[in-house]
PDB file of N, CA, C and O in Angstrom:
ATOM      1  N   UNK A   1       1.507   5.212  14.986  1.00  0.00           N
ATOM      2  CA  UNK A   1       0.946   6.274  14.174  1.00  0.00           C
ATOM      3  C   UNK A   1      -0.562   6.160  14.032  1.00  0.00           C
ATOM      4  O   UNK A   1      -1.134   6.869  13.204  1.00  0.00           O
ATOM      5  N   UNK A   2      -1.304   5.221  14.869  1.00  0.00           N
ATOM      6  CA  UNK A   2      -2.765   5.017  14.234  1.00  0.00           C
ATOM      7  C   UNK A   2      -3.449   6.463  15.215  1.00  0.00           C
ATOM      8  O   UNK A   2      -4.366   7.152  14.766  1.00  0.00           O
ATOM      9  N   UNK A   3      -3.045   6.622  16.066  1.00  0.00           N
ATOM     10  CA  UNK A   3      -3.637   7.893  16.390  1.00  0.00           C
ATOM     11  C   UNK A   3      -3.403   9.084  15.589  1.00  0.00           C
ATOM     12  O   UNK A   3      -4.118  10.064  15.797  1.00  0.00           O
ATOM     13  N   UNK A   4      -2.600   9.123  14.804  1.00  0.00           N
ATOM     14  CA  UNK A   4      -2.184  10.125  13.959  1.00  0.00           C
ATOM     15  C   UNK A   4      -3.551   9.959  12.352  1.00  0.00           C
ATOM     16  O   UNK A   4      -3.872  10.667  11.398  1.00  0.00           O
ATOM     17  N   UNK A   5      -3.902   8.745  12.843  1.00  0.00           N
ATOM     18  CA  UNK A   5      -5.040   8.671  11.176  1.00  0.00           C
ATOM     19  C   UNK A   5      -6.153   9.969  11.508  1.00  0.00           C
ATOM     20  O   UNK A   5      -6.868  10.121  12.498  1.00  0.00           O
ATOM     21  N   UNK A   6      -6.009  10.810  10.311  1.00  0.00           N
ATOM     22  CA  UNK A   6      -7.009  11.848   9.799  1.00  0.00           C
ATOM     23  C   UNK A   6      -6.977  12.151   9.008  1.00  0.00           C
ATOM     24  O   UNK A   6      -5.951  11.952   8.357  1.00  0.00           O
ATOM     25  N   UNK A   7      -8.343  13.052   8.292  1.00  0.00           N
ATOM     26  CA  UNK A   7      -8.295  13.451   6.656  1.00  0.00           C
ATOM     27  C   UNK A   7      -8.315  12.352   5.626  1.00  0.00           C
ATOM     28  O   UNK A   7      -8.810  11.224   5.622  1.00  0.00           O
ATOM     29  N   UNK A   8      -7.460  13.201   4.562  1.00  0.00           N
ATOM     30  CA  UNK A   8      -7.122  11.770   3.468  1.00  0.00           C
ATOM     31  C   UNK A   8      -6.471  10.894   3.326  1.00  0.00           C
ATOM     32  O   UNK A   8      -5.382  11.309   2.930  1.00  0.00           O
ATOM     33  N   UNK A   9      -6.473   9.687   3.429  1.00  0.00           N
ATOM     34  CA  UNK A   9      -5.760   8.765   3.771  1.00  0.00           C
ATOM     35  C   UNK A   9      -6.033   8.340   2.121  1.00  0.00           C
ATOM     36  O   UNK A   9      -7.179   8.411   1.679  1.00  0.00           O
ATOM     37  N   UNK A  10      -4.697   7.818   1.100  1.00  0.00           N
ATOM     38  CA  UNK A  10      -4.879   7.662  -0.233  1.00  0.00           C
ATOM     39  C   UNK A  10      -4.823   6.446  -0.410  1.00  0.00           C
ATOM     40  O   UNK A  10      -3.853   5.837   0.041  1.00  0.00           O
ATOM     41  N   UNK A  11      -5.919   5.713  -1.165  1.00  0.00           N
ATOM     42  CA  UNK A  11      -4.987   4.507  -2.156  1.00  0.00           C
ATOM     43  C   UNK A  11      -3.760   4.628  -2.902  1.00  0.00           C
ATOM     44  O   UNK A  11      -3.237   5.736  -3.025  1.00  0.00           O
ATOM     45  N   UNK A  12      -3.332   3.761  -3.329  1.00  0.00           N
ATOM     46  CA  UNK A  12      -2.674   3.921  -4.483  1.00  0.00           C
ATOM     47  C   UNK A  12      -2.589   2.684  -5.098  1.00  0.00           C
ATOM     48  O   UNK A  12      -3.036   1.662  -4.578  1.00  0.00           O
ATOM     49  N   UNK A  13      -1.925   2.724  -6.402  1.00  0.00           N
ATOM     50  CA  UNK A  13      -1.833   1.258  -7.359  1.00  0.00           C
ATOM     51  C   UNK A  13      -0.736   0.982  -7.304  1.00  0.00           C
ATOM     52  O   UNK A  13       0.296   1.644  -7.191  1.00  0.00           O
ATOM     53  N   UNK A  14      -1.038  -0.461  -7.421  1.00  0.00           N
ATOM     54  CA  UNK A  14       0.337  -1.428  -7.571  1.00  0.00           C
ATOM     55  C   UNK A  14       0.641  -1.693  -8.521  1.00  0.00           C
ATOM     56  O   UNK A  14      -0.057  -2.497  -9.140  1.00  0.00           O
ATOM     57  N   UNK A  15       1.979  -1.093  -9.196  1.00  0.00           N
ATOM     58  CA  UNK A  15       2.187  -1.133 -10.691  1.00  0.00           C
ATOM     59  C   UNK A  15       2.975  -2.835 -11.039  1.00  0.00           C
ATOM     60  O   UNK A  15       3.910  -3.302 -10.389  1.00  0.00           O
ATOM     61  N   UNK A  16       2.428  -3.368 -11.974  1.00  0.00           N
ATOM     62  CA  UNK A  16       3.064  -4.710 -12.479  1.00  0.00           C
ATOM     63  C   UNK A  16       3.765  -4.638 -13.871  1.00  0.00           C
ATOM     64  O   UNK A  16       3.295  -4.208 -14.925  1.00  0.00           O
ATOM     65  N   UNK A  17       5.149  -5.223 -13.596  1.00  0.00           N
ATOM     66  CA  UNK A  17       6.064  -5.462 -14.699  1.00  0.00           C
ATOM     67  C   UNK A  17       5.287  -6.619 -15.874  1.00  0.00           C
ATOM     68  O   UNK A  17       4.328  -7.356 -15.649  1.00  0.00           O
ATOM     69  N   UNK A  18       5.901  -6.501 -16.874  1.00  0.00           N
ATOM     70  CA  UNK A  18       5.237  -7.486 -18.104  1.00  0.00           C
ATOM     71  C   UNK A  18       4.899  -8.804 -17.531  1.00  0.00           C
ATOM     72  O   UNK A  18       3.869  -9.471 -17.621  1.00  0.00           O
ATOM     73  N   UNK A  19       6.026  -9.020 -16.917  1.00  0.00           N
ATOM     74  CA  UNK A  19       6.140 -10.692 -16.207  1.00  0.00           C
ATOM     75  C   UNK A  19       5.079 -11.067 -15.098  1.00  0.00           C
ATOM     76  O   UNK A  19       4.831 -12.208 -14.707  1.00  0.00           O
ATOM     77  N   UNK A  20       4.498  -9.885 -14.663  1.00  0.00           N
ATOM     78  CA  UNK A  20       3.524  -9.817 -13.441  1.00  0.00           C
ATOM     79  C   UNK A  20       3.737  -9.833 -11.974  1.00  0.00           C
ATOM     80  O   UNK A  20       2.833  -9.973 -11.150  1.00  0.00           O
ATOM     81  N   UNK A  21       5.512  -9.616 -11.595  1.00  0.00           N
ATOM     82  CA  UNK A  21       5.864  -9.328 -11.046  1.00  0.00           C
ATOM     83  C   UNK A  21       5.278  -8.056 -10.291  1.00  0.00           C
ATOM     84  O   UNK A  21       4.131  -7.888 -10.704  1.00  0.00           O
ATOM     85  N   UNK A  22       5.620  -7.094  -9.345  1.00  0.00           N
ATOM     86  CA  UNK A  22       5.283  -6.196  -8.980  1.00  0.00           C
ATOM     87  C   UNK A  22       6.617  -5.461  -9.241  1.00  0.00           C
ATOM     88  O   UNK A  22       7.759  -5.882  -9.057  1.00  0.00           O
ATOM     89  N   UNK A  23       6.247  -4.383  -9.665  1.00  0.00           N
ATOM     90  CA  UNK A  23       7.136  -3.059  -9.847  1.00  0.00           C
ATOM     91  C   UNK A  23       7.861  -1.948  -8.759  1.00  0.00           C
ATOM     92  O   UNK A  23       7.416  -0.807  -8.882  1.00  0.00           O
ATOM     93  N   UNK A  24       8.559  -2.065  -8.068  1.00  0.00           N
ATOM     94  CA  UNK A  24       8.844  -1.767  -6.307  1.00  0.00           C
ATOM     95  C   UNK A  24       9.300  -0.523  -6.789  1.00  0.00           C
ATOM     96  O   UNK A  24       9.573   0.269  -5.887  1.00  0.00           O
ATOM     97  N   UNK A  25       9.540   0.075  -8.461  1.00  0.00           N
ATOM     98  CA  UNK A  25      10.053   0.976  -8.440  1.00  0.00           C
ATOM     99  C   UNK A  25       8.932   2.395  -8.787  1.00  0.00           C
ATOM    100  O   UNK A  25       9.029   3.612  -8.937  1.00  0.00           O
ATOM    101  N   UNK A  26       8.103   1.572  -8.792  1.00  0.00           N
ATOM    102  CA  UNK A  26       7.047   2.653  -9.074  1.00  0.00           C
ATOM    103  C   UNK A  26       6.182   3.425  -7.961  1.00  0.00           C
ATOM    104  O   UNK A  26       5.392   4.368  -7.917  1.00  0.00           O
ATOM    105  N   UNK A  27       7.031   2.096  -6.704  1.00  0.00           N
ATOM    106  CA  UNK A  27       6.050   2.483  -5.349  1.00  0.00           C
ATOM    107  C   UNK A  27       6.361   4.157  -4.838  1.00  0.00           C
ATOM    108  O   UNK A  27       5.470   4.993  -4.687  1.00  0.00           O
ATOM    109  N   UNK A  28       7.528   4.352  -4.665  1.00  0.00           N
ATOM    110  CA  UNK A  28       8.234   5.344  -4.147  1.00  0.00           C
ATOM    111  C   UNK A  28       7.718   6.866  -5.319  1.00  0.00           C
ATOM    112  O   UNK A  28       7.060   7.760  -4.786  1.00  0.00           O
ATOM    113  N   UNK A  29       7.946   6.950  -6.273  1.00  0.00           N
ATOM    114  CA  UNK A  29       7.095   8.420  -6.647  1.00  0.00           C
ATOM    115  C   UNK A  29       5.766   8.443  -6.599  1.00  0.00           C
ATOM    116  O   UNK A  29       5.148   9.493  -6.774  1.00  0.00           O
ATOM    117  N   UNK A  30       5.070   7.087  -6.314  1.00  0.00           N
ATOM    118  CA  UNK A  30       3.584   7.491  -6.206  1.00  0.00           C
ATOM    119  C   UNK A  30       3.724   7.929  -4.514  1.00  0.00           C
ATOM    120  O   UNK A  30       3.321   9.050  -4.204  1.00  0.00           O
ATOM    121  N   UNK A  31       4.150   7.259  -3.715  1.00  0.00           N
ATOM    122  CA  UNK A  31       4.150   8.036  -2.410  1.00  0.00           C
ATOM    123  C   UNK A  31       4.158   9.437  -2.442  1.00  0.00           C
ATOM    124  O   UNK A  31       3.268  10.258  -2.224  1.00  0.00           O
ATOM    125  N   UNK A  32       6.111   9.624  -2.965  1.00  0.00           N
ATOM    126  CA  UNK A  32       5.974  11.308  -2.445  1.00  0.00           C
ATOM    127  C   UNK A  32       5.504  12.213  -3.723  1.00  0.00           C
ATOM    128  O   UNK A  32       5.968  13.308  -4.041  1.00  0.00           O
ATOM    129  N   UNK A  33       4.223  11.309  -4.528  1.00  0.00           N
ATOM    130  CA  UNK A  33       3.675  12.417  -5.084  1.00  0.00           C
ATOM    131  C   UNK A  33       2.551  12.908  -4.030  1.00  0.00           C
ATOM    132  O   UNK A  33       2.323  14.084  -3.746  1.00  0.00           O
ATOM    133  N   UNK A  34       1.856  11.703  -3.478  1.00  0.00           N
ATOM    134  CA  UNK A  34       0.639  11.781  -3.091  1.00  0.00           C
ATOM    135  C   UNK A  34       0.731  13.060  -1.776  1.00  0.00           C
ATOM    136  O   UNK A  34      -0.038  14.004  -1.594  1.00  0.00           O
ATOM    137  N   UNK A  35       2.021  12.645  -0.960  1.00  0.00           N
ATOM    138  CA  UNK A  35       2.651  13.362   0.122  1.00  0.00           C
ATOM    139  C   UNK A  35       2.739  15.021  -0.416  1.00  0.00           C
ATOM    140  O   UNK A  35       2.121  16.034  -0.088  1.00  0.00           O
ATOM    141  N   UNK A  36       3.884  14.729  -1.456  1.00  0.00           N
ATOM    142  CA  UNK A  36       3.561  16.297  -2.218  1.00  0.00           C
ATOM    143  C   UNK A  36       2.584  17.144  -2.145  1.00  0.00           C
ATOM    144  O   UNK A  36       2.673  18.260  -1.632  1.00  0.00           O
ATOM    145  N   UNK A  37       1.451  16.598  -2.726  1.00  0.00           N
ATOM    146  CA  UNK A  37      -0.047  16.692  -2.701  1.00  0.00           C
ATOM    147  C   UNK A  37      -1.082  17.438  -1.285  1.00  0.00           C
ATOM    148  O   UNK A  37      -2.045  18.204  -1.304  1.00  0.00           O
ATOM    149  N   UNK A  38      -0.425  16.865  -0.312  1.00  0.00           N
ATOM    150  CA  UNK A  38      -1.307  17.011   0.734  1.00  0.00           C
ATOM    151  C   UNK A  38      -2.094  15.685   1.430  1.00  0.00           C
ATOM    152  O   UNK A  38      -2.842  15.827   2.397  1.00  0.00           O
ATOM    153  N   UNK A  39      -1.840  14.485   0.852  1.00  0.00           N
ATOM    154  CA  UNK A  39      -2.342  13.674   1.911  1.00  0.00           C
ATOM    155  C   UNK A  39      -2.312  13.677   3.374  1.00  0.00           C
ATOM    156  O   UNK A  39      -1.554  14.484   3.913  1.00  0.00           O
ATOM    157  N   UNK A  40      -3.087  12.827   4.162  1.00  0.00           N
ATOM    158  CA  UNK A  40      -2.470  12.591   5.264  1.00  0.00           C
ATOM    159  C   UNK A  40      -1.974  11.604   5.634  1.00  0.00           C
ATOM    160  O   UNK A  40      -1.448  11.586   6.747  1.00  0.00           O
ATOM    161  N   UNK A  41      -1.986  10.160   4.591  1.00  0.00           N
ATOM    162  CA  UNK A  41      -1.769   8.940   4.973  1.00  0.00           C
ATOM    163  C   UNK A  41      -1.974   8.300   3.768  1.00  0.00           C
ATOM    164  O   UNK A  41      -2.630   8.950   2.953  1.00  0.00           O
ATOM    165  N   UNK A  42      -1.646   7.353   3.473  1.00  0.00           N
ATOM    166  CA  UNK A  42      -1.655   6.224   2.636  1.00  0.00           C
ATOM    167  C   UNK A  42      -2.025   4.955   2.456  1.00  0.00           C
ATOM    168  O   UNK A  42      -1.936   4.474   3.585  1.00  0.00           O
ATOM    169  N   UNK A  43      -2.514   3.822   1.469  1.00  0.00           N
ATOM    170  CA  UNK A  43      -3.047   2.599   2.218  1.00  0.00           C
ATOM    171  C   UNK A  43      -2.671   2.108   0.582  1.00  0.00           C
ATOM    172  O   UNK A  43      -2.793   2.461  -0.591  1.00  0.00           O
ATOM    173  N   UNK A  44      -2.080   0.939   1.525  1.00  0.00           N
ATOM    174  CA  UNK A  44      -1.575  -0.028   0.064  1.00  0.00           C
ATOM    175  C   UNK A  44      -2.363  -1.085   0.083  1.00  0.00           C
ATOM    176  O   UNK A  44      -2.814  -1.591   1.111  1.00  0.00           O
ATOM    177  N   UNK A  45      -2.613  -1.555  -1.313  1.00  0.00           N
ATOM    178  CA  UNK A  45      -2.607  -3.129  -1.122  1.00  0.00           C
ATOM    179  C   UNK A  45      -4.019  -3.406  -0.968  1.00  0.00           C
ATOM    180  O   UNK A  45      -4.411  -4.441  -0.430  1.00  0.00           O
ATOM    181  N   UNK A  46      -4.859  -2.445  -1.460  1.00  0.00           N
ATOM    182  CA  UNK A  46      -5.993  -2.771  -1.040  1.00  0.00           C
ATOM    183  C   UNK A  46      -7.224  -2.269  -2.003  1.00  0.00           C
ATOM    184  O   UNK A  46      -7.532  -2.714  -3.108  1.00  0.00           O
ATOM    185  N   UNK A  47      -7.902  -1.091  -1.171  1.00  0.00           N
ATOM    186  CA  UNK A  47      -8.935  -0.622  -2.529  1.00  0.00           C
ATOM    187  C   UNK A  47      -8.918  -0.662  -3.506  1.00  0.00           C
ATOM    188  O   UNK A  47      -9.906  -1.239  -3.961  1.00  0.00           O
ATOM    189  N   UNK A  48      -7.867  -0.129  -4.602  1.00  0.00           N
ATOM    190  CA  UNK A  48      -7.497  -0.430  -6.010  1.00  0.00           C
ATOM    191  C   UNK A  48      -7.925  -1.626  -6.435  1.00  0.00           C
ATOM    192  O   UNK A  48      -8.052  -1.467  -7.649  1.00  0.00           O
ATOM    193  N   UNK A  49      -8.182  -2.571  -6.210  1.00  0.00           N
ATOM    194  CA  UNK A  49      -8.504  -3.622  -6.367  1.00  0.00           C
ATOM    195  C   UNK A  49      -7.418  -4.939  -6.697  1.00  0.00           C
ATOM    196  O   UNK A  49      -7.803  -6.048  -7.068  1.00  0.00           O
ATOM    197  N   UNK A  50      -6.229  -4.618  -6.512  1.00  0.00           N
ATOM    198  CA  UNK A  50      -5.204  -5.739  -6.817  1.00  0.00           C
ATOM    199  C   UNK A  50      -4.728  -6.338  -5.578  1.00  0.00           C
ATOM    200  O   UNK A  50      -3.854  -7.198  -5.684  1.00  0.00           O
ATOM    201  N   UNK A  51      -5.199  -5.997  -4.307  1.00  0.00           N
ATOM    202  CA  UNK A  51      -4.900  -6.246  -3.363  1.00  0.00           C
ATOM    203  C   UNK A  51      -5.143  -8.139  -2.789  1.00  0.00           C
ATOM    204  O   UNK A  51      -4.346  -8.898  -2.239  1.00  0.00           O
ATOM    205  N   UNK A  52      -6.329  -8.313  -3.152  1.00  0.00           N
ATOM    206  CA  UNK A  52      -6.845  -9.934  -3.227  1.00  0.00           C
ATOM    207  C   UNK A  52      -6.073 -10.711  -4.775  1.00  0.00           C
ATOM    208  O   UNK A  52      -6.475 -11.833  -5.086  1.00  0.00           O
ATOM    209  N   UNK A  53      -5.323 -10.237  -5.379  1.00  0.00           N
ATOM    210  CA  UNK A  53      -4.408 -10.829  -6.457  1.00  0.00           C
ATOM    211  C   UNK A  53      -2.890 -11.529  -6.230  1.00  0.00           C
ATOM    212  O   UNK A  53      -2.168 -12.297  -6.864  1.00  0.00           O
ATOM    213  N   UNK A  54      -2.833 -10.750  -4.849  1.00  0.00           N
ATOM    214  CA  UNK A  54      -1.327 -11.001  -4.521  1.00  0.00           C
ATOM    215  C   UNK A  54      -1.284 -11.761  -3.456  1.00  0.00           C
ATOM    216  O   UNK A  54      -1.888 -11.589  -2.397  1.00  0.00           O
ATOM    217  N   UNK A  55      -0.273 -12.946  -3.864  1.00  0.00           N
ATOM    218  CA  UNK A  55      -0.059 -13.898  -2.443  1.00  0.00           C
ATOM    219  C   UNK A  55       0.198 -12.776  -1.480  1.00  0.00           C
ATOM    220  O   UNK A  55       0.085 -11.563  -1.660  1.00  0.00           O
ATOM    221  N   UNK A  56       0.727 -13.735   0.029  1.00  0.00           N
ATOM    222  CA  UNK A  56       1.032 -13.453   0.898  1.00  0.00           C
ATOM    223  C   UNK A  56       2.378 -12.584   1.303  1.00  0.00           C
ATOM    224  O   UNK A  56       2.531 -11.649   2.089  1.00  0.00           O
ATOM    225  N   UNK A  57       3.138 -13.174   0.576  1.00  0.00           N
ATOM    226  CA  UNK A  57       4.674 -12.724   0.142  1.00  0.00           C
ATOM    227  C   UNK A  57       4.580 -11.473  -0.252  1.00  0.00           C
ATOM    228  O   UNK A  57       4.894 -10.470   0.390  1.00  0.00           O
ATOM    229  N   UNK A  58       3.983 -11.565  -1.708  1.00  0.00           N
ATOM    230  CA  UNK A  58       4.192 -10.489  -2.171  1.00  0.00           C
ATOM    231  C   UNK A  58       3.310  -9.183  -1.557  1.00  0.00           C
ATOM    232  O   UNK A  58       3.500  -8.050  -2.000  1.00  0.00           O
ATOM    233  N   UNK A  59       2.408  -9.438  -0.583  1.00  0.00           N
ATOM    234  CA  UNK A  59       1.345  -8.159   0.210  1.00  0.00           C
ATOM    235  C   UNK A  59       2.482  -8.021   0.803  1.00  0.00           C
ATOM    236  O   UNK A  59       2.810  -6.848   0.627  1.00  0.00           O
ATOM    237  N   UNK A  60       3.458  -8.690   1.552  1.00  0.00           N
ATOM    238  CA  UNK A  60       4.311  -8.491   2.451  1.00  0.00           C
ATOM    239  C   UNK A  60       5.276  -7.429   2.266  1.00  0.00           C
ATOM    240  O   UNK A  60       5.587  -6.562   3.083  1.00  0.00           O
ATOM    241  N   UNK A  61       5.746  -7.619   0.997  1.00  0.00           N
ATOM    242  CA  UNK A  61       7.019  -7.173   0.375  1.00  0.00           C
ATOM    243  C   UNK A  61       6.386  -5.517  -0.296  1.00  0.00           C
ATOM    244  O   UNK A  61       7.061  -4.504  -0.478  1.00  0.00           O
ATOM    245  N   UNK A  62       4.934  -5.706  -0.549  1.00  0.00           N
ATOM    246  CA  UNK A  62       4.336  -4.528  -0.900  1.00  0.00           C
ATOM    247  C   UNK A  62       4.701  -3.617   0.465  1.00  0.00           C
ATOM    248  O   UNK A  62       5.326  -2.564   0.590  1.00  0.00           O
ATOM    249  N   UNK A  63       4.117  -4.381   1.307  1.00  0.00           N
ATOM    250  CA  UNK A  63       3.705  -2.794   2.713  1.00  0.00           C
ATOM    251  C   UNK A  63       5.133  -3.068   3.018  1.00  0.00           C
ATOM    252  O   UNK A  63       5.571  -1.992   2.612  1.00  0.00           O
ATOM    253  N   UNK A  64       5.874  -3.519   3.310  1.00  0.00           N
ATOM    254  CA  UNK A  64       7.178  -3.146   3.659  1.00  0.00           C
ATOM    255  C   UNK A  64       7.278  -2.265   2.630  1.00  0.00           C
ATOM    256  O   UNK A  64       6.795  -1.200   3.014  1.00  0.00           O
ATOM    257  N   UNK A  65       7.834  -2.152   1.034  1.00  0.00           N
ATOM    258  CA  UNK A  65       8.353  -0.937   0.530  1.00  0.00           C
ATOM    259  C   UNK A  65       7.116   0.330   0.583  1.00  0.00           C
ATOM    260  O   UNK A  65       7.288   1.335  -0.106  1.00  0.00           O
ATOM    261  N   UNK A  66       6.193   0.224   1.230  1.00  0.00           N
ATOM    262  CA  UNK A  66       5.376   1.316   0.850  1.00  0.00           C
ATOM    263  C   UNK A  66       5.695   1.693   2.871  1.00  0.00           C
ATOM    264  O   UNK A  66       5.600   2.911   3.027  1.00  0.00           O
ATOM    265  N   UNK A  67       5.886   1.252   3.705  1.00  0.00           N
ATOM    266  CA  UNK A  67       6.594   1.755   4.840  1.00  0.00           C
ATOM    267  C   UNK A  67       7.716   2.473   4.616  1.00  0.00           C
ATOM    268  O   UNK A  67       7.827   3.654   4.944  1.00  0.00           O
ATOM    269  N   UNK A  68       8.723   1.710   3.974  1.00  0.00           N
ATOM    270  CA  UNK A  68      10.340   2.605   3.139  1.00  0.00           C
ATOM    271  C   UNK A  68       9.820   3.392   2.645  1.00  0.00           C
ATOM    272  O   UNK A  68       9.895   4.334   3.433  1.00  0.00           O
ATOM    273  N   UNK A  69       9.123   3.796   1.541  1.00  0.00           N
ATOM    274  CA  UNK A  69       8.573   4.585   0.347  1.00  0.00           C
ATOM    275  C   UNK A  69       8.322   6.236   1.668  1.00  0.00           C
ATOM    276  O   UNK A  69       8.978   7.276   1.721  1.00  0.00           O
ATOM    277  N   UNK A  70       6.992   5.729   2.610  1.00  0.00           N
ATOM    278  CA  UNK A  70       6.645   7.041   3.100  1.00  0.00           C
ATOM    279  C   UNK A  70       7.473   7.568   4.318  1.00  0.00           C
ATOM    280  O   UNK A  70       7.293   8.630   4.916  1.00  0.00           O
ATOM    281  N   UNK A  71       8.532   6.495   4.594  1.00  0.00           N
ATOM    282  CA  UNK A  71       9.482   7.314   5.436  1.00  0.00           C
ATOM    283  C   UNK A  71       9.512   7.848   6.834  1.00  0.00           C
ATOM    284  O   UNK A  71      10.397   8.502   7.385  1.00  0.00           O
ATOM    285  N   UNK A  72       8.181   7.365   7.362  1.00  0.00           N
ATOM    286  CA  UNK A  72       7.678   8.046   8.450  1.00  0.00           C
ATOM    287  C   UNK A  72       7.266   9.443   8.355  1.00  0.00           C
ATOM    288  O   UNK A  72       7.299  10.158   9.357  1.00  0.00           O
ATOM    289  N   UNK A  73       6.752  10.027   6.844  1.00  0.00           N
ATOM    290  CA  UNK A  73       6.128  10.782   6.721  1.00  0.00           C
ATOM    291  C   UNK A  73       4.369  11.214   7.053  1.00  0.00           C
ATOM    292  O   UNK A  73       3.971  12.345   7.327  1.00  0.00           O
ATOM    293  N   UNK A  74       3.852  10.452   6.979  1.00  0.00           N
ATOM    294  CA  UNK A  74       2.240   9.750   6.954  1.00  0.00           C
ATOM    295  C   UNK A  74       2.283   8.501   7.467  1.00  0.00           C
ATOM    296  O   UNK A  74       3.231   7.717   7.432  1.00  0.00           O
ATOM    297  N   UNK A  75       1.001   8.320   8.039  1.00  0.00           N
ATOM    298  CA  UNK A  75       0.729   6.839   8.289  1.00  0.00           C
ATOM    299  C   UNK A  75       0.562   5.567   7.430  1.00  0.00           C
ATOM    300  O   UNK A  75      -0.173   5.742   6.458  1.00  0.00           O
ATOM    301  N   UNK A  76       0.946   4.639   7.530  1.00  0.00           N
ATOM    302  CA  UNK A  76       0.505   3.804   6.310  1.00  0.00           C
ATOM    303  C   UNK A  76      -0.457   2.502   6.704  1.00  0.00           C
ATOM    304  O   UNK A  76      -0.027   1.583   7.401  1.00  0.00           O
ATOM    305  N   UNK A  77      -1.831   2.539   6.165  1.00  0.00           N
ATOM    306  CA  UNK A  77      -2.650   1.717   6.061  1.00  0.00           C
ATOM    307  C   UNK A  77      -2.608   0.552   5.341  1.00  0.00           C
ATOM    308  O   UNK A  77      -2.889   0.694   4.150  1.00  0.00           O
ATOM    309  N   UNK A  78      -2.295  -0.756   5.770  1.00  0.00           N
ATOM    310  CA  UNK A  78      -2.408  -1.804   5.061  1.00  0.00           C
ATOM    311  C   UNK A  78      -3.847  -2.231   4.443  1.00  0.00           C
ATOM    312  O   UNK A  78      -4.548  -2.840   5.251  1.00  0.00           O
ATOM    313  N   UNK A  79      -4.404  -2.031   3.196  1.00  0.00           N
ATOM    314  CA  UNK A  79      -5.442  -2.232   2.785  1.00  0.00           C
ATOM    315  C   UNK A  79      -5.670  -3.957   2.641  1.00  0.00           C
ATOM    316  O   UNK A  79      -4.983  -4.771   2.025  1.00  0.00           O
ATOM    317  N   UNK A  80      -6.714  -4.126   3.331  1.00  0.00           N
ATOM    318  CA  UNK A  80      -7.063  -5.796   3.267  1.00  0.00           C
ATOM    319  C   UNK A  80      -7.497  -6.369   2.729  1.00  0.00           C
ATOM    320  O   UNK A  80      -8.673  -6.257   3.075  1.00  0.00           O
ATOM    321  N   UNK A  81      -7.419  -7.381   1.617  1.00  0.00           N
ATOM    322  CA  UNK A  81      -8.582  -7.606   0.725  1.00  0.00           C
ATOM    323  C   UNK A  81      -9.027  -9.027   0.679  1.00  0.00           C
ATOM    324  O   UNK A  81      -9.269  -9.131  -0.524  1.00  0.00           O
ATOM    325  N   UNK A  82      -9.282 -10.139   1.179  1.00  0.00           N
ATOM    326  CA  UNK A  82      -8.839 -11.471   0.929  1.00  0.00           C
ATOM    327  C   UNK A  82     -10.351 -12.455   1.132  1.00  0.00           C
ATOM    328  O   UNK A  82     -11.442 -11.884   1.126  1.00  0.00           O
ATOM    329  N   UNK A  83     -10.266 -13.657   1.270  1.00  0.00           N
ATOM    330  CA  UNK A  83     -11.607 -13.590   0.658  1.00  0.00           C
ATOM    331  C   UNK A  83     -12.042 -14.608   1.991  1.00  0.00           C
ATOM    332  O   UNK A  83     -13.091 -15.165   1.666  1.00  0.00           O
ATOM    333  N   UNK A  84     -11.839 -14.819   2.646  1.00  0.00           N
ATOM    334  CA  UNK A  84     -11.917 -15.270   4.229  1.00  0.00           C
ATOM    335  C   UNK A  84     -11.116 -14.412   5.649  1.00  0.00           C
ATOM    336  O   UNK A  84     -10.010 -13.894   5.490  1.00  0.00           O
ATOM    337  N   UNK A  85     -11.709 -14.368   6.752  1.00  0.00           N
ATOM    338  CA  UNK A  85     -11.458 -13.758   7.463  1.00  0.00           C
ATOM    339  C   UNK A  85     -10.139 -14.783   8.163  1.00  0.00           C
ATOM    340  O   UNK A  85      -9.221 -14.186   8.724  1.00  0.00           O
ATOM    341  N   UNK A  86     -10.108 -16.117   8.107  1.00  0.00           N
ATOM    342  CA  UNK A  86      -8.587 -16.763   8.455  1.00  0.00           C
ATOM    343  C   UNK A  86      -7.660 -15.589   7.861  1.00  0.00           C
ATOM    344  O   UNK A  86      -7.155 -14.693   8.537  1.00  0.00           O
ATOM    345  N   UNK A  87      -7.527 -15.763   6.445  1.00  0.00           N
ATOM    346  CA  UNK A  87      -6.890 -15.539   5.639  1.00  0.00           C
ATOM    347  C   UNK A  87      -6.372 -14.070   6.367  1.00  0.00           C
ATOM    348  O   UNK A  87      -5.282 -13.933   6.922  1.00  0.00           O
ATOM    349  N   UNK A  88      -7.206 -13.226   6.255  1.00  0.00           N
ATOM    350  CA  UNK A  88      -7.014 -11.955   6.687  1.00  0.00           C
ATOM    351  C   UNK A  88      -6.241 -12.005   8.198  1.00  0.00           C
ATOM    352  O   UNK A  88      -5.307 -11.209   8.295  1.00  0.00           O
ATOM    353  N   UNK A  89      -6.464 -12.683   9.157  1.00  0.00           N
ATOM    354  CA  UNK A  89      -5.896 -12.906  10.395  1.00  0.00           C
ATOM    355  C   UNK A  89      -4.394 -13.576  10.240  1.00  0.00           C
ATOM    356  O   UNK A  89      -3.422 -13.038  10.769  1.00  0.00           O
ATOM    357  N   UNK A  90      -4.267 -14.945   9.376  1.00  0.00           N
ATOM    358  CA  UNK A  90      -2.746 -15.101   9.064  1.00  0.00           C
ATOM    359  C   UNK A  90      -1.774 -13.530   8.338  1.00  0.00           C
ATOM    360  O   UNK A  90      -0.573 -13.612   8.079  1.00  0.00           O
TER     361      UNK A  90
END
């Protein structure tokens, strides 16, 4: 789908439970609101700024449900945030 990137491609936020868990249930209506909307694509995990907060695991477990979430509707951008370029390459 990266040839398919054009237009607006959206952030979105990663909602956290009390415990600081991540909230997987909040991922899915922010998608097909944004979709609703008119985006053209999506990007998790990144600009918002919570993206460098979350281990490895949990970035993981993010873009996987935000892949489920858009369905092969839009493209989905993994937003990168980390504070070495290793890091970013593992």
């Amino acid at each position: 789908m990266i040839d398919q990137l054009h237009g607006v491609v959206a952030p979105f936020t990663t909602a956290f439970k009390a415990d600081g868990a991540i909230d997987f249930s909040a991922i899915k209506p922010q998608i097909d609101w944004l979709i609703g909307n008119g985006v053209h694509g999506v990007a998790g995990g990144g600009s918002t700024g919570e993206g460098h907060a979350l281990d490895r695991g949990e970035y993981q477990e993010l873009m996987a449900a935000t892949v489920e979430a858009a369905a092969g509707r839009v493209p989905v951008v993994a937003g990168i945030i980390a504070n070495t370029t290793a890091e970013v390459a593992r």
